[in-house]
Structures are given as structure tokens and as C-alpha cells.
C-alpha positions in Angstrom: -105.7 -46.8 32.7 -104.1 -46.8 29.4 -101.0 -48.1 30.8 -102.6 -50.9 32.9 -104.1 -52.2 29.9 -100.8 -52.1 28.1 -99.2 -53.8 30.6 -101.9 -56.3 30.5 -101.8 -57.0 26.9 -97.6 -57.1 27.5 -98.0 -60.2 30.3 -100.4 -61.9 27.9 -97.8 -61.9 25.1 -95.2 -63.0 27.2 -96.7 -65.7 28.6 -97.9 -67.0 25.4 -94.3 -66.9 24.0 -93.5 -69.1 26.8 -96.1 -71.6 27.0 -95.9 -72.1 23.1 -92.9 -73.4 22.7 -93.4 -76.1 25.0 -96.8 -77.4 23.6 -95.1 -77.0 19.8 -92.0 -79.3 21.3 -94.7 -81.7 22.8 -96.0 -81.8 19.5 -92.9 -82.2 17.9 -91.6 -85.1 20.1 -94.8 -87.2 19.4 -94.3 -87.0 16.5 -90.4 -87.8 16.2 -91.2 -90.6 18.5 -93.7 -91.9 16.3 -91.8 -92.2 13.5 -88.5 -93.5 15.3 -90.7 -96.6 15.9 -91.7 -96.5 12.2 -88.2 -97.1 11.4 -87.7 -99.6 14.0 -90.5 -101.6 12.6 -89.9 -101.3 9.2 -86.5 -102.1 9.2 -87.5 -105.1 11.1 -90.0 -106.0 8.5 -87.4 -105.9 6.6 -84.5 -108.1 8.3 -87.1 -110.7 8.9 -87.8 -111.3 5.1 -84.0 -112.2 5.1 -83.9 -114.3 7.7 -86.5 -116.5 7.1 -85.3 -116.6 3.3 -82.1 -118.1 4.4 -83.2 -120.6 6.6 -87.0 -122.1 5.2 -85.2 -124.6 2.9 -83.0 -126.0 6.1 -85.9 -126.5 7.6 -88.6 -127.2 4.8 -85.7 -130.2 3.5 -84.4 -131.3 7.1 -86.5 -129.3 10.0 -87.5 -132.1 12.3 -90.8 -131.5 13.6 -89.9 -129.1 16.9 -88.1 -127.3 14.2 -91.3 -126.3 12.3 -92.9 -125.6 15.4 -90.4 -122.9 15.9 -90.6 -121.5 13.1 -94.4 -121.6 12.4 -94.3 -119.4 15.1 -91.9 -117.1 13.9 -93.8 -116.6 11.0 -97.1 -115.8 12.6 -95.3 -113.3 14.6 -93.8 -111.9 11.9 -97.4 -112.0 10.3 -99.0 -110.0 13.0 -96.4 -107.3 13.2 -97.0 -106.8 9.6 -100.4 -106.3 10.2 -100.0 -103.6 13.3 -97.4 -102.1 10.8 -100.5 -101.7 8.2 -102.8 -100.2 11.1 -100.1 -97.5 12.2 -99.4 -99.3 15.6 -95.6 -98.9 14.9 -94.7 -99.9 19.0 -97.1 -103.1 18.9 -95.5 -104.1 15.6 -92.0 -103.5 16.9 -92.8 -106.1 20.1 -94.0 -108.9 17.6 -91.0 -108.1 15.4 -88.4 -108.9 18.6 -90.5 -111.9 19.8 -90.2 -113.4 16.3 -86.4 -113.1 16.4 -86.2 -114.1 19.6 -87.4 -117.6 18.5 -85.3 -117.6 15.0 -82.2 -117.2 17.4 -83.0 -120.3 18.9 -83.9 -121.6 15.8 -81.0 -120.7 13.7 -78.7 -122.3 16.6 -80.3 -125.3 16.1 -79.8 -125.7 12.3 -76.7 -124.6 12.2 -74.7 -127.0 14.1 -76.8 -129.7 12.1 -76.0 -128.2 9.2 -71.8 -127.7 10.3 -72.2 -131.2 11.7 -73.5 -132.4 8.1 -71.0 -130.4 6.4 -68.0 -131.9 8.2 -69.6 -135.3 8.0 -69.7 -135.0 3.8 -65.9 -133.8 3.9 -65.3 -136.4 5.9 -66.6 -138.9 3.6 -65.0 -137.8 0.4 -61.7 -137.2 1.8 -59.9 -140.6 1.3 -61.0 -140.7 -1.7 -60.1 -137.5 -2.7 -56.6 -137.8 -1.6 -56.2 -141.3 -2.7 -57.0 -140.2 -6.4 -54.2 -137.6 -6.3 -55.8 -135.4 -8.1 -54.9 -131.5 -7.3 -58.1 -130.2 -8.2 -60.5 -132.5 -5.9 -57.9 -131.9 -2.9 -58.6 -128.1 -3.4 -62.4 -128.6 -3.1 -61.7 -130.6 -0.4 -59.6 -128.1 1.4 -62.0 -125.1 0.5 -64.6 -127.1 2.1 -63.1 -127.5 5.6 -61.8 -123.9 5.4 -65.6 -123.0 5.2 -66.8 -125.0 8.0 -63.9 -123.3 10.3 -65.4 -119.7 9.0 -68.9 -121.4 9.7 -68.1 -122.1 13.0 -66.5 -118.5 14.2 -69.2 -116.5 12.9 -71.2 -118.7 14.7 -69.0 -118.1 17.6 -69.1 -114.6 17.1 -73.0 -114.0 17.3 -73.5 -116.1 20.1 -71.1 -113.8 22.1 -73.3 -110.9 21.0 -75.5 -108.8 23.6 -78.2 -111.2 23.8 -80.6 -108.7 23.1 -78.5 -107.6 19.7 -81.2 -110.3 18.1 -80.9 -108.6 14.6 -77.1 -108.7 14.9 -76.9 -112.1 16.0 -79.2 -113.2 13.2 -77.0 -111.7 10.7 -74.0 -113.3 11.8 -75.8 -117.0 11.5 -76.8 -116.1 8.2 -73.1 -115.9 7.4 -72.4 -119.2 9.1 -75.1 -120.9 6.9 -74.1 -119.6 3.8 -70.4 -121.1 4.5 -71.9 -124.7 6.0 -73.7 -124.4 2.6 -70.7 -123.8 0.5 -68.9 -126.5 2.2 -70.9 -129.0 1.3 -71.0 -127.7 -2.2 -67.0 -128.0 -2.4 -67.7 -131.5 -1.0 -69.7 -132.7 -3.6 -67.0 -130.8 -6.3 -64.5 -133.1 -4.3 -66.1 -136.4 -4.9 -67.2 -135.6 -8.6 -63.5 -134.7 -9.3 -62.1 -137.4 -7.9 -64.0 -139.9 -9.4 -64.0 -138.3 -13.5 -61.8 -139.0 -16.3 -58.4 -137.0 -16.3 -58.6 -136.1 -19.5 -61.9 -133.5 -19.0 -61.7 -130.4 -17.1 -64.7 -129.8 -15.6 -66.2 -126.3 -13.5 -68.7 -127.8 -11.8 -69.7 -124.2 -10.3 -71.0 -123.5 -13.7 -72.8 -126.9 -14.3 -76.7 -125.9 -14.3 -78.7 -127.2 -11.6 -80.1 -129.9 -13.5 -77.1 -131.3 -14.9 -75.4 -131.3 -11.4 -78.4 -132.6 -9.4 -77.8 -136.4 -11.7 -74.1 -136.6 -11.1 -74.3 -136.0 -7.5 -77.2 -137.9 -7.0 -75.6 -140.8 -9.4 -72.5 -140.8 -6.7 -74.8 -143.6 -4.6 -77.5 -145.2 -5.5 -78.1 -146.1 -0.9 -77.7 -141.9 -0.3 -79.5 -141.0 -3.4 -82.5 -139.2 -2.0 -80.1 -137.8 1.4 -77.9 -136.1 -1.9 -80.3 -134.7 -3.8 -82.1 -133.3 -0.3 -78.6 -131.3 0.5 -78.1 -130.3 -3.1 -81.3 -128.5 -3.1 -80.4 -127.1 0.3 -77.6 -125.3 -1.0 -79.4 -123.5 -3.3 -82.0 -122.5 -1.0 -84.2 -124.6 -2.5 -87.5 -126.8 -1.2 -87.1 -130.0 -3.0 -90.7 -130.7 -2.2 -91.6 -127.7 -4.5 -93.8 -126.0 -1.8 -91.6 -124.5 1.0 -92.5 -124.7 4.5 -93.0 -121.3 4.7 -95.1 -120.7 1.8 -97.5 -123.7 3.5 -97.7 -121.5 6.9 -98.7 -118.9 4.8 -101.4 -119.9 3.3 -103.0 -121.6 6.9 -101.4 -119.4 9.3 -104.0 -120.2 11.9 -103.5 -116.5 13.6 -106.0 -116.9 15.7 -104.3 -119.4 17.9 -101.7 -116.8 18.6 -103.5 -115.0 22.1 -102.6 -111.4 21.8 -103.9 -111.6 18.5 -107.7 -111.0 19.3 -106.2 -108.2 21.2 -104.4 -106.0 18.4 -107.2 -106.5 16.4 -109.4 -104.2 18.6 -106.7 -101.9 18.6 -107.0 -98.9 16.7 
């Protein structure tokens, strides 16, 4: 009798040390799932800040009105993931996170070949004056310009031959191709100012503050005046409105428009 019970008591051990392990690693992968998607949707949080940094005075100076459409709704994507984020739905916030950059891709394409287009156009522009001035200096602006709309051009190359699902990898590589169409214009306007002053000053206009540089660019033309002072603003990453285009969404994002939103808000 003594020894039945014993074996009893024996099976009962065993088969508790078998089955607990597996509900402890059912547990445990729950868990690790949940907070791989935390990561996911953080760093996404994240990436999309940068994004729509480097692009919201493109489009708040130049963005043509299917441009804003675009990326309204970028933003209110990126809005509601923020929002599932802040309720713990990791997953949810994740999907609105990829459907936002989904959108900037198309966006980004856009604006950056208007934006290599009006780079190359600005070069263009300058250039026989440049070279018929002579002067070493504005020839070397003018050179450093069109060197950055090549680079412009590959990285844009380079993400659009990405997986097209890479969305955060092809994002970063525009962001690279806008900060060189930006430059080049820059060196443009360094150019034409060079070319046109007294030989007898050396100038850096890379050290001229904003102010200062915003009258002799703008004083280049009194018919392109406004069109001048609208890209020098752009390549600071500046709204020359004052009030971006993103900080107006923001403050009417309209979320309600959006039709899954209604349906994450019952989520819990």
C-alpha cells in the first residue's frame, strides 16, 4: 500500500516537471513576443519623427496640393500608432506605423526629383555666369553643386532598388538624397553671390547668418525674389510661412475621418 502511494506521489512529480516547463515557456514567449513588437513600434515611432522632419518644409514651401494630401495622411497615421503605442497595443501600432511609411515612400519620390530637378535647374542658371567671371571660388561652388546632385540622384537610385518592403531603409536613403539636393542648391546660390561681388573681399558665405544671407540672395532678382527666398528657407528646413504644414495637421488632425480609427479606440 505504502509503495502504491509512493509510486503515486512519484508519477505526480514527474508529470508536473514535464508539463511545467511548457506552460512557463508559453509564458515566456508571450511575453518576448510582446515586447519584440514594442521595439518594432517604438523604433518606428522613432524613424518617423525623422522622416517627416526632413521633408515638412519641401512640402509646407513647395508641396502642391496632392502632395499635402499625402502627407496629411501620413501624419494621422503616424498619430494613431502613437496612440495604440500609449494603450499597449504594440502589433496595431506597428500596422499604422508601416502604412504611414508606405505613403512617405511615395511621397519622398515625388519631392525629390522636384527638388533634383530644381537643384540642376539653379546650377544651371548660374553657370555662365559663374564661368564667365573667372573667378576660382564661384566655379568651385558651382562644381560642388553638381557633384551633389549626382550623389542626390544615386542614393536615390539606391533606395528605390531596395526590397520594397525595406520601407524604413528606403526612407533613410531619401533622406540622404534630400540633404544633397539641398546642399546643391546652397552651393548654387554661393556661386552666383561669388561671382557677382567685389574681388577685393573674401567672403564664407557658409558662415553668413541666416538673415544676412536671405537679402543677398533674395537681392540677386528682383522677378525670382519670392521663388529665392522660398528655396533659401528650404534648405534650412525651414517653413517660410512660419507655421509648418505639419504643425497645422496637428493641431486639426481630423482623426476621425481615418475608418479604423473608431475601431482601435474600442480596443483595449
Amino acid at each position: 500500500m505504502i509503495n502504491r502511494k509512493a509510486t503515486r506521489i512519484a508519477a505526480i512529480a514527474v508529470i508536473c516537471c514535464l508539463t511545467a516547463p511548457a506552460a512557463v515557456l508559453a509564458q515566456r514567449t508571450k511575453s518576448s513576443l510582446s515586447a519584440g513588437e514594442q521595439r518594432y513600434a517604438e523604433k518606428g515611432l522613432k524613424d518617423n519623427r525623422y522622416f517627416f522632419y526632413f521633408i515638412n518644409s519641401s512640402i509646407s514651401n513647395f508641396g502642391t496640393e496632392e502632395e499635402k494630401t499625402l502627407f496629411r495622411e501620413a501624419i494621422r497615421r503616424d498619430m494613431i500608432a502613437q496612440i495604440l503605442y500609449l494603450k499597449f497595443l504594440f502589433h496595431e501600432s506597428f500596422v499604422e506605423i508601416k502604412r504611414s511609411q508606405k505613403i512617405l515612400i511615395d511621397l519622398y519620390r515625388t519631392v525629390l526629383k522636384r527638388d533634383i530637378g530644381m537643384t540642376k535647374d539653379l546650377l544651371d542658371d548660374f553657370a555662365r555666369g559663374s564661368i564667365k567671371s573667372g573667378k576660382y571660388r564661384s566655379k568651385h561652388y558651382l562644381k560642388l553643386g553638381y557633384r551633389d546632385v549626382t550623389e542626390a540622384r544615386i542614393f536615390f537610385k539606391m533606395a528605390d532598388h531596395y526590397r520594397a518592403t525595406l520601407y524604413s531603409m528606403r526612407l533613410y536613403e531619401y533622406v540622404k538624397a534630400i540633404k544633397d539636393a539641398k546642399h546643391g542648391k546652397r552651393y548654387a546660390f554661393y556661386s552666383k553671390l561669388e561671382s557677382v561681388s567685389p574681388d577685393d573681399i573674401k567672403r564664407e558665405w557658409g558662415h553668413f547668418p541666416f538673415d544676412d544671407l536671405e537679402k543677398k540672395i533674395t537681392g540677386l532678382s528682383e522677378e525670382k525674389k519670392d521663388y529665392y527666398a522660398a528655396i533659401h528657407y528650404d534648405n534650412y528646413y525651414r517653413a517660410r510661412t512660419g507655421k509648418s504644414y505639419y504643425d497645422m495637421i496637428w493641431e486639426n488632425p481630423q482623426l476621425e475621418e481615418i475608418p479604423e480609427y473608431q475601431d482601435y479606440l474600442g480596443l483595449r
